[in-house]
BALOBA-1460 file (C-alpha; in Angstrom, 3 decimals):
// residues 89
<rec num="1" residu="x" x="2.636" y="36.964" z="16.826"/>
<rec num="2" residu="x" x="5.218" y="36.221" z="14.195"/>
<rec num="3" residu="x" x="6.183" y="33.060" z="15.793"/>
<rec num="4" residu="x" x="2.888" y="31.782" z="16.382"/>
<rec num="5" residu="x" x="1.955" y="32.293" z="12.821"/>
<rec num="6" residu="x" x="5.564" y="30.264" z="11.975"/>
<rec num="7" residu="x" x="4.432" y="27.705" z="14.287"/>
<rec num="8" residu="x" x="0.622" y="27.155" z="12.743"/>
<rec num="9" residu="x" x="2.682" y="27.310" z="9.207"/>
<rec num="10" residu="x" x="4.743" y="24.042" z="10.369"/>
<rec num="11" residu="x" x="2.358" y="22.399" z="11.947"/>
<rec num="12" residu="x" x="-0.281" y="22.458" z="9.007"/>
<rec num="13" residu="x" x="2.980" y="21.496" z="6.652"/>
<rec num="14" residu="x" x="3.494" y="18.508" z="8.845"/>
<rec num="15" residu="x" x="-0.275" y="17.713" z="9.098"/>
<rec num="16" residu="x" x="-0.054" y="17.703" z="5.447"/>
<rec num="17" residu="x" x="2.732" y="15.626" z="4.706"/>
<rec num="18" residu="x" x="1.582" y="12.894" z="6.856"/>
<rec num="19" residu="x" x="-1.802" y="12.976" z="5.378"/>
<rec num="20" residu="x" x="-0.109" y="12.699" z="1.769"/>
<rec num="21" residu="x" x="2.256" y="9.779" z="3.322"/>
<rec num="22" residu="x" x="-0.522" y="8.221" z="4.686"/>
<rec num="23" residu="x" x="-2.376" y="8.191" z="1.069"/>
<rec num="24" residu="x" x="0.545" y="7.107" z="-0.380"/>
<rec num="25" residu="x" x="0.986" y="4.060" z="1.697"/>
<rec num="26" residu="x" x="-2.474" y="3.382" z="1.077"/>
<rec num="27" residu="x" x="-2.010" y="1.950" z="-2.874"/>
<rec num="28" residu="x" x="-0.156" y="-0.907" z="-1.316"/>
<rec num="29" residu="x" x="-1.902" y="-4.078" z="-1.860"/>
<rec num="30" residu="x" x="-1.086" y="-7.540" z="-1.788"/>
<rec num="31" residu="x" x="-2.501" y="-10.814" z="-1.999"/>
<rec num="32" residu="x" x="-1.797" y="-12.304" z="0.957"/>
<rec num="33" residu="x" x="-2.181" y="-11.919" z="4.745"/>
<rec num="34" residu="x" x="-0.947" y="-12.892" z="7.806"/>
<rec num="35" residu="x" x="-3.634" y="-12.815" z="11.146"/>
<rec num="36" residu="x" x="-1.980" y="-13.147" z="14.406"/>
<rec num="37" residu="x" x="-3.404" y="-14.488" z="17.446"/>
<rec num="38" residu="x" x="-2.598" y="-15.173" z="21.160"/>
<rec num="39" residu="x" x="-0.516" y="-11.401" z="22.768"/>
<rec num="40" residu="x" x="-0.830" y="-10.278" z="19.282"/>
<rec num="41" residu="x" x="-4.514" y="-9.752" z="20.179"/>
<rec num="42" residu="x" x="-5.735" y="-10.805" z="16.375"/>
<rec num="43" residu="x" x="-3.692" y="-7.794" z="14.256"/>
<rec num="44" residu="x" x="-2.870" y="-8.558" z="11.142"/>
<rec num="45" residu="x" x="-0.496" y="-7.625" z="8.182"/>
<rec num="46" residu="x" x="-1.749" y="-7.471" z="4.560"/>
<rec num="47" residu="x" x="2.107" y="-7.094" z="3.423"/>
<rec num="48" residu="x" x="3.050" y="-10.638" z="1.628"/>
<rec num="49" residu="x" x="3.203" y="-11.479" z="-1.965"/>
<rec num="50" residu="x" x="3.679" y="-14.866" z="-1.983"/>
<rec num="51" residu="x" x="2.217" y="-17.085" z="0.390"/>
<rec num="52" residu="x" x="5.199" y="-18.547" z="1.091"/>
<rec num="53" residu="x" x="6.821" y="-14.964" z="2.094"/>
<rec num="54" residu="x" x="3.396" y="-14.795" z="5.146"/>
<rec num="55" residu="x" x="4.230" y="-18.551" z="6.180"/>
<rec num="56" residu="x" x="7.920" y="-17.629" z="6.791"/>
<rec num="57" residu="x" x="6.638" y="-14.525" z="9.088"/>
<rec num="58" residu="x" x="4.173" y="-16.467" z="11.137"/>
<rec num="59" residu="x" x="6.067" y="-19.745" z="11.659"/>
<rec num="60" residu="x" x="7.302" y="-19.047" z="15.510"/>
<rec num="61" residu="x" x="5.210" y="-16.329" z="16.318"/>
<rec num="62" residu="x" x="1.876" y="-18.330" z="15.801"/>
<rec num="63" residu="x" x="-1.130" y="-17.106" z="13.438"/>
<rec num="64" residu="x" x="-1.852" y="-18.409" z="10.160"/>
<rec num="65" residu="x" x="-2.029" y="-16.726" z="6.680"/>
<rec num="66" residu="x" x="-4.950" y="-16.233" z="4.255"/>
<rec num="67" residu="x" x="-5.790" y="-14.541" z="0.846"/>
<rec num="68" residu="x" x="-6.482" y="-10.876" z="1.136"/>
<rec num="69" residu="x" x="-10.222" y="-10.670" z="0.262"/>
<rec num="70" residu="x" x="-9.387" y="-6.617" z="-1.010"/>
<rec num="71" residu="x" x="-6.349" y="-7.524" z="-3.448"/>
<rec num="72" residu="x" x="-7.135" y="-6.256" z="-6.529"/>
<rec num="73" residu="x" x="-4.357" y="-7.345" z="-9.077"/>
<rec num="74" residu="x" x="-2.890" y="-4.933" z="-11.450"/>
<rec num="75" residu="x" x="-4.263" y="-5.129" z="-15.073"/>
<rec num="76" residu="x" x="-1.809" y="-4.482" z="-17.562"/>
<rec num="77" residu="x" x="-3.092" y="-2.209" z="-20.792"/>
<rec num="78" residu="x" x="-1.965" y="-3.710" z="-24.281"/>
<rec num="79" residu="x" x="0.776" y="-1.273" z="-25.569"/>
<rec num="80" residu="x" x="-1.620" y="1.140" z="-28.277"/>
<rec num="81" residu="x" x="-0.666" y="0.570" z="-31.700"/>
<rec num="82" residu="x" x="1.663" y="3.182" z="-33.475"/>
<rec num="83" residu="x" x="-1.020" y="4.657" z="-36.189"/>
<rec num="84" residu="x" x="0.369" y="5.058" z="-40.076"/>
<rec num="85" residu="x" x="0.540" y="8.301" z="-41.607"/>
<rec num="86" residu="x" x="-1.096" y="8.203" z="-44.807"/>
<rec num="87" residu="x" x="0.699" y="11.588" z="-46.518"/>
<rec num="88" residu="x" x="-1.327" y="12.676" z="-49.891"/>
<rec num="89" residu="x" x="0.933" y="14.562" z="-52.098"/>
């Protein structure tokens, strides 16, 4: 009984670190993609920041690359003001 419990234990631990693995990897956007035809039976790879980086991993293989329609670019905040103390004595 003890190992079985060990063994549910581990297997939930795994379950979870793939799950949180799986979220991570998830963030990862970029703006360009690469669609493969032919044997690669039309997969794709959303994995290129420059266009020129998704031309490079196409040329040979065959496919062609295009913008990624879900790329959402990363707004940078203005750095927040330092406020002034104002000390009455």
């Amino acid at each position: 009984m003890h190992k079985l419990g060990l063994t549910l234990f581990a297997l939930a631990a795994l379950a979870v670190s793939q799950w949180l693995a799986l979220a991570a990897s998830a963030d990862i956007n970029y703006p360009w993609c690469a669609r493969y035809g032919g044997d690669m039976g039309g997969a794709s790879n959303c994995g290129f920041s420059t266009y020129e980086q998704c031309m490079a991993t196409v040329s040979g293989v065959g496919g062609f690359c295009e913008k990624n329609l879900f790329y959402t670019e990363a707004v940078e905040h203005p750095a927040r003001r330092a406020r002034k103390r104002h000390d009455n004595d």
